[in-house]
N, CA and C atoms as a LAMMPS dump frame, in Angstrom:
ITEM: TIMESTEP
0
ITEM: NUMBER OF ATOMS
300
ITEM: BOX BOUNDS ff ff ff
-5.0000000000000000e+02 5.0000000000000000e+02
-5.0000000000000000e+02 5.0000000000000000e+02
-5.0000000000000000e+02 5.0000000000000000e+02
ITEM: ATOMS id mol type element x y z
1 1 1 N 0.051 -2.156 -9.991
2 1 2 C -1.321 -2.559 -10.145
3 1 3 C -2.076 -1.354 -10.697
4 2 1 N -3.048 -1.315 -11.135
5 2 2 C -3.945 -0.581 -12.361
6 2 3 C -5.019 -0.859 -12.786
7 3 1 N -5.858 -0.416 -12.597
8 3 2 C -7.588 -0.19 -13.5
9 3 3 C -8.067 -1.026 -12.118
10 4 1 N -8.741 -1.755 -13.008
11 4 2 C -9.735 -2.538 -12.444
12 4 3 C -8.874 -3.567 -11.254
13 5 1 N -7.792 -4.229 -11.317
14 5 2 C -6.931 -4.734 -10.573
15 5 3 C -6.715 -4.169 -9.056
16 6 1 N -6.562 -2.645 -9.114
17 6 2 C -6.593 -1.762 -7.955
18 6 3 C -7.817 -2.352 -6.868
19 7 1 N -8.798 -2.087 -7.737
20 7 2 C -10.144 -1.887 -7.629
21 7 3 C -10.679 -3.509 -6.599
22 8 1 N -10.181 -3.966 -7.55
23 8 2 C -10.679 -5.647 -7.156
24 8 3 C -9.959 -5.962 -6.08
25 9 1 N -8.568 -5.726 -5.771
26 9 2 C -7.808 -5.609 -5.094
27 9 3 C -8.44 -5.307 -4.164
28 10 1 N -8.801 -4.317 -3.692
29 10 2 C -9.315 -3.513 -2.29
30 10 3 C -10.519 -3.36 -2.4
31 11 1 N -11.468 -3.825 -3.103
32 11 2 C -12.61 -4.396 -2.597
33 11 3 C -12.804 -5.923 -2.438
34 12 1 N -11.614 -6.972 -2.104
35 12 2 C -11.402 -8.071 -1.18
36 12 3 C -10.793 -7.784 0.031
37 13 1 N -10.699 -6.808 0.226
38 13 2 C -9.527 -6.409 1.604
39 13 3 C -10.803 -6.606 2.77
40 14 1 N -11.922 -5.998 2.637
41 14 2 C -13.151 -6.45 3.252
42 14 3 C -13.201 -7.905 3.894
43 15 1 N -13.218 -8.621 3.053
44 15 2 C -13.524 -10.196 3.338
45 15 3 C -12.062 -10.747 4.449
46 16 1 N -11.163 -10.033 3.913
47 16 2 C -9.761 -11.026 3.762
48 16 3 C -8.991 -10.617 4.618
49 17 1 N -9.816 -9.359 5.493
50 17 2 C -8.655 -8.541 5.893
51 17 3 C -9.663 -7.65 7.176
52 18 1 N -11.014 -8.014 6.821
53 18 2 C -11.712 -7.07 7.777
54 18 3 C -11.703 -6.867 9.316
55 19 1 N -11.226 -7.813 9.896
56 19 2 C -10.716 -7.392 11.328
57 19 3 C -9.703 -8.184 12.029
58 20 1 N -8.995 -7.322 13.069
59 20 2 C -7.603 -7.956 13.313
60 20 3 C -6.463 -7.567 12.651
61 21 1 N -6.759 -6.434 11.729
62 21 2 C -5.626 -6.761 10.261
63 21 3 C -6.042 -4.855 10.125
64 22 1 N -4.811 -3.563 10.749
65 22 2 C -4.854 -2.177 10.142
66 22 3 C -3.796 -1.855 9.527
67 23 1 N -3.882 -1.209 8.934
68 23 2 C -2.355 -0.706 8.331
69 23 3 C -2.571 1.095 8.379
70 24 1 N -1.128 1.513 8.389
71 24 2 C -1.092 2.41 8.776
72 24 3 C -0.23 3.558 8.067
73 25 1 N -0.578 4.468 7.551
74 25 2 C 0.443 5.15 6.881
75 25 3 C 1.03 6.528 7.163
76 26 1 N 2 6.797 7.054
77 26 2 C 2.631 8.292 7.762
78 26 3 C 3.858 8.909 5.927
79 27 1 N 4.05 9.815 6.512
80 27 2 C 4.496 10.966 5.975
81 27 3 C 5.113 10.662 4.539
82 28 1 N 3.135 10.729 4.28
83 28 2 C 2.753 11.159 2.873
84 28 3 C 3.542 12.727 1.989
85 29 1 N 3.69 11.984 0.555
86 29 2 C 4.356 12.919 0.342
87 29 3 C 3.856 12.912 -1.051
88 30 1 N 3.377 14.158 -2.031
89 30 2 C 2.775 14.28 -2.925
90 30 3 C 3.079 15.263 -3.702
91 31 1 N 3.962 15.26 -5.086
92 31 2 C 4.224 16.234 -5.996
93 31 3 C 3.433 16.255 -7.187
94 32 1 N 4.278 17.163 -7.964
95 32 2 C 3.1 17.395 -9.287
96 32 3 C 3.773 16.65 -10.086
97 33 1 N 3.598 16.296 -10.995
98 33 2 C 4.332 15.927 -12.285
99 33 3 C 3.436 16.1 -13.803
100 34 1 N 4.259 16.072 -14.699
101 34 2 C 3.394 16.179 -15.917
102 34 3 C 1.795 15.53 -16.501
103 35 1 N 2.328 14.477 -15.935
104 35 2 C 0.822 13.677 -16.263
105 35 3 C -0.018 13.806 -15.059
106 36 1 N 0.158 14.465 -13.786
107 36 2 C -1.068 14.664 -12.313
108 36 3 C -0.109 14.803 -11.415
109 37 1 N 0.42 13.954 -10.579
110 37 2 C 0.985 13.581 -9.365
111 37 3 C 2.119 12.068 -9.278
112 38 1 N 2.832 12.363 -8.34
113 38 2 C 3.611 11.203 -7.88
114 38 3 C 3.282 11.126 -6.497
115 39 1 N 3.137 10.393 -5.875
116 39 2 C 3.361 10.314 -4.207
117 39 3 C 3.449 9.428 -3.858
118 40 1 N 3.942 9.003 -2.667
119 40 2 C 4.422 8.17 -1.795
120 40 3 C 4.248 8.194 0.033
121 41 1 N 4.032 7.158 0.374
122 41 2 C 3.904 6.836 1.986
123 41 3 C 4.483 5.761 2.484
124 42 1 N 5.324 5.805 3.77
125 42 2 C 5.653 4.374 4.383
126 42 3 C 4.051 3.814 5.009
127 43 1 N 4.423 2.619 5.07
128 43 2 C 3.274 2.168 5.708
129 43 3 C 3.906 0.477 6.909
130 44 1 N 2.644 0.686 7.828
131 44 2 C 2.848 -0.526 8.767
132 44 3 C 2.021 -1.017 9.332
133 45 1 N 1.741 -2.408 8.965
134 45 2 C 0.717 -3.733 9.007
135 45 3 C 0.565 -3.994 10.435
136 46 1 N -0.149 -4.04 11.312
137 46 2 C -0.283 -4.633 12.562
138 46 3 C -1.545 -5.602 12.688
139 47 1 N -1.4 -6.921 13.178
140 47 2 C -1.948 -7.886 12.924
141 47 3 C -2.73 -8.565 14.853
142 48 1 N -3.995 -9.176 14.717
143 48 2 C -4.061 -9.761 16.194
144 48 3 C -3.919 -11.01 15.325
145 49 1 N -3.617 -11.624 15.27
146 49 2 C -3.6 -13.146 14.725
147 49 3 C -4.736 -14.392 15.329
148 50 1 N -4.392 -14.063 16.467
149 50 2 C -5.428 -14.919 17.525
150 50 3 C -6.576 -14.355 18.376
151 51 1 N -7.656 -14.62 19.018
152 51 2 C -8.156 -13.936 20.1
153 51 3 C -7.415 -14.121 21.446
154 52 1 N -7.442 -13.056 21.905
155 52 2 C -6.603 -12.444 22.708
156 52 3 C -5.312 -12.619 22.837
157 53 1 N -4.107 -12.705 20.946
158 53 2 C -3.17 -13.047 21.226
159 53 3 C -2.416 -11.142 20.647
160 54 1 N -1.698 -11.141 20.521
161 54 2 C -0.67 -10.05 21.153
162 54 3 C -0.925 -9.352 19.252
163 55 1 N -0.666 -7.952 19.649
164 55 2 C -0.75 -7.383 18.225
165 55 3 C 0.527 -7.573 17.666
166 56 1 N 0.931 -7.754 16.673
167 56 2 C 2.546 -8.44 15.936
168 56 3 C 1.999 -7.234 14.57
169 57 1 N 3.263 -6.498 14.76
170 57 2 C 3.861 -5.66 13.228
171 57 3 C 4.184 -7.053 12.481
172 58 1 N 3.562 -6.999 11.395
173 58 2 C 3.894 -8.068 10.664
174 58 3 C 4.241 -7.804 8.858
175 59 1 N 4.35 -6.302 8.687
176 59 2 C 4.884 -6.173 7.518
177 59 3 C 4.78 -4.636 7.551
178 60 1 N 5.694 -3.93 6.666
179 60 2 C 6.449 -2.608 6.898
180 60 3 C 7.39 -2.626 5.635
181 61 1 N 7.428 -1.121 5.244
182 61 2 C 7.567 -0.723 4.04
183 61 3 C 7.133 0.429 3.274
184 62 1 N 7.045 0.873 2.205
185 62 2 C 6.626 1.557 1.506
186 62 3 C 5.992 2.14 0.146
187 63 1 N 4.827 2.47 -0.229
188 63 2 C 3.765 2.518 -1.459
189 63 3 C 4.687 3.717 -1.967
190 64 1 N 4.611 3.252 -3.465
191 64 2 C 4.811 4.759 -4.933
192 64 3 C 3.393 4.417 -5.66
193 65 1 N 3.069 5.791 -5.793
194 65 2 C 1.805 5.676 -6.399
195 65 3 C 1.721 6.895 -7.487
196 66 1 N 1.645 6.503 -8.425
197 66 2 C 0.862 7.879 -10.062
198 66 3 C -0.602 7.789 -9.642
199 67 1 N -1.04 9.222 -9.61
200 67 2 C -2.081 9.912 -9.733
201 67 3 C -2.313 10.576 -10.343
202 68 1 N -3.584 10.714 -10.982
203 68 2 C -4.385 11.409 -12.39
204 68 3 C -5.861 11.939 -12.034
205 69 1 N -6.041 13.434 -12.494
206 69 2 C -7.098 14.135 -12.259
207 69 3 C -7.906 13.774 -12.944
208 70 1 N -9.393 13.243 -12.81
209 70 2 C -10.375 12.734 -13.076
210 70 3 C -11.56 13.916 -12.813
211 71 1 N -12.207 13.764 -14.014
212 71 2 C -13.602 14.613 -13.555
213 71 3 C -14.532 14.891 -11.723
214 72 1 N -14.046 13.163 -11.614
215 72 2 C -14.49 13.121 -10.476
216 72 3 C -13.331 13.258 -9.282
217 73 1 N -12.44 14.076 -9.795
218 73 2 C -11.219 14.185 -8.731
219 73 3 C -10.207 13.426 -9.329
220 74 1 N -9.235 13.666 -7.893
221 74 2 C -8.175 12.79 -8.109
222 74 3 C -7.835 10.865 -7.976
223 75 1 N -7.385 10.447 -9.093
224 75 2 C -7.62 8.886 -8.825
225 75 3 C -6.051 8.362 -8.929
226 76 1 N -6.315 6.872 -8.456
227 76 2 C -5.125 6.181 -8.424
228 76 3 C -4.649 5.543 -9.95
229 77 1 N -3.391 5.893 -10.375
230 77 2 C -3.432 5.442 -11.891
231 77 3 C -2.641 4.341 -11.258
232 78 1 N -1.372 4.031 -10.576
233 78 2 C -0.576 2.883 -10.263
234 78 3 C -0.876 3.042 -8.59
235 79 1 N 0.017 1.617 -8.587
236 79 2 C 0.06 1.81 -6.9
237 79 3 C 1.152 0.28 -6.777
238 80 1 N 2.53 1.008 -6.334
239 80 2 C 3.841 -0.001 -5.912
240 80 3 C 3.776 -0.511 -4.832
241 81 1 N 3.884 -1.366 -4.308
242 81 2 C 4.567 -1.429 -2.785
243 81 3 C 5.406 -2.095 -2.732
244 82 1 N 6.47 -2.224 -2.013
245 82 2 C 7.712 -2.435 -1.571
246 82 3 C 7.994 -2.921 -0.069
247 83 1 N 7.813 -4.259 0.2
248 83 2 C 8.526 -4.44 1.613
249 83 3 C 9.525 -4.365 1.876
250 84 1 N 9.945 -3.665 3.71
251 84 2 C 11.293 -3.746 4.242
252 84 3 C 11.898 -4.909 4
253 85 1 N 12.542 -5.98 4.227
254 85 2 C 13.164 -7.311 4.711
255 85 3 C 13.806 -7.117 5.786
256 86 1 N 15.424 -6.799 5.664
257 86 2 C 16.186 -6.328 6.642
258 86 3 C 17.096 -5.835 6.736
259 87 1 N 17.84 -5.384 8.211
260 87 2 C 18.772 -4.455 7.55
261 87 3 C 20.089 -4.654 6.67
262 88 1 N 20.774 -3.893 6.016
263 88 2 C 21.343 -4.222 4.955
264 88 3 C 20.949 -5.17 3.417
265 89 1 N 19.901 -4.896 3.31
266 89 2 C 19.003 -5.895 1.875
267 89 3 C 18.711 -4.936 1.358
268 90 1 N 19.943 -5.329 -0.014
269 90 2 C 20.122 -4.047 -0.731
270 90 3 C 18.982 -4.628 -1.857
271 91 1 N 17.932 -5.691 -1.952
272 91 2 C 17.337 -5.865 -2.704
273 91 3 C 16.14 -5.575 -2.849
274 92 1 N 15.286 -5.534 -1.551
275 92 2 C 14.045 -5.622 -1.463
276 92 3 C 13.583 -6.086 -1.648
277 93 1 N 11.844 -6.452 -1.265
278 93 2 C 11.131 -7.654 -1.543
279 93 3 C 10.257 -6.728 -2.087
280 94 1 N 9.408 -7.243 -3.292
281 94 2 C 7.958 -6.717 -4.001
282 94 3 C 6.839 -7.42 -2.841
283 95 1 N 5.846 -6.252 -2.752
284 95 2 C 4.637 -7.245 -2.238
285 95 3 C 3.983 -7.903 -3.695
286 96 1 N 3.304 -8.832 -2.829
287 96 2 C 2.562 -10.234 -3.753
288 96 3 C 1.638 -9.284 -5.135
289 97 1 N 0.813 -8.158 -4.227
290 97 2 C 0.106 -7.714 -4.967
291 97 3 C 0.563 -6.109 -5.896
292 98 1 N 1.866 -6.446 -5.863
293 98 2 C 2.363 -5.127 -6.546
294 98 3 C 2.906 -5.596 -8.586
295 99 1 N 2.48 -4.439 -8.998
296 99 2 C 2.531 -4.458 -10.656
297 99 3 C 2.671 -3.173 -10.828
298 100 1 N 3.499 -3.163 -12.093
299 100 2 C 4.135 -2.134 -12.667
300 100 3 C 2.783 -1.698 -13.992
């Protein structure tokens, strides 16, 4: 995902996603490369689904992301994600909202 797509993307996460619904990311990892940066994080979805029903991990996995220095800092040029499935799935699943 890219440009404006990013953008639109996660400014519906508000509406669609604003409570009940965190995700969580750990050991971020960020190099240089020719054109800015590469980096990457696992991440994990925890969901209440119901009122007062039980918090459920409900998706898990991991973001690749290109980054590019911008006047105004550093910005997101791509952004992958990749769900777990299970063990031994030598295929992987794309999330819905992932583009090359």
């Amino acid at each position: 995902m890219t440009g404006q797509a990013l953008k639109d993307f996660y400014a519906g996460l508000a509406t669609s996603q604003g409570s009940g619904v965190r995700h969580f990311n750990t050991n971020a990892i960020v190099v240089p490369t020719a054109e800015g940066a590469r980096g990457s994080v696992y991440l994990l979805q925890v969901e209440r689904r119901t009122k007062g029903g039980p918090a459920e991990v409900t998706l898990f996995g991991k973001y690749e992301d290109r980054l590019g220095r911008t006047a105004k800092g550093w910005r997101f040029k791509e952004r992958k994600g990749e769900a777990d499935t299970f063990r031994g799935d030598t295929q992987g699943k794309l999330l819905p909202y992932s583009r090359a």
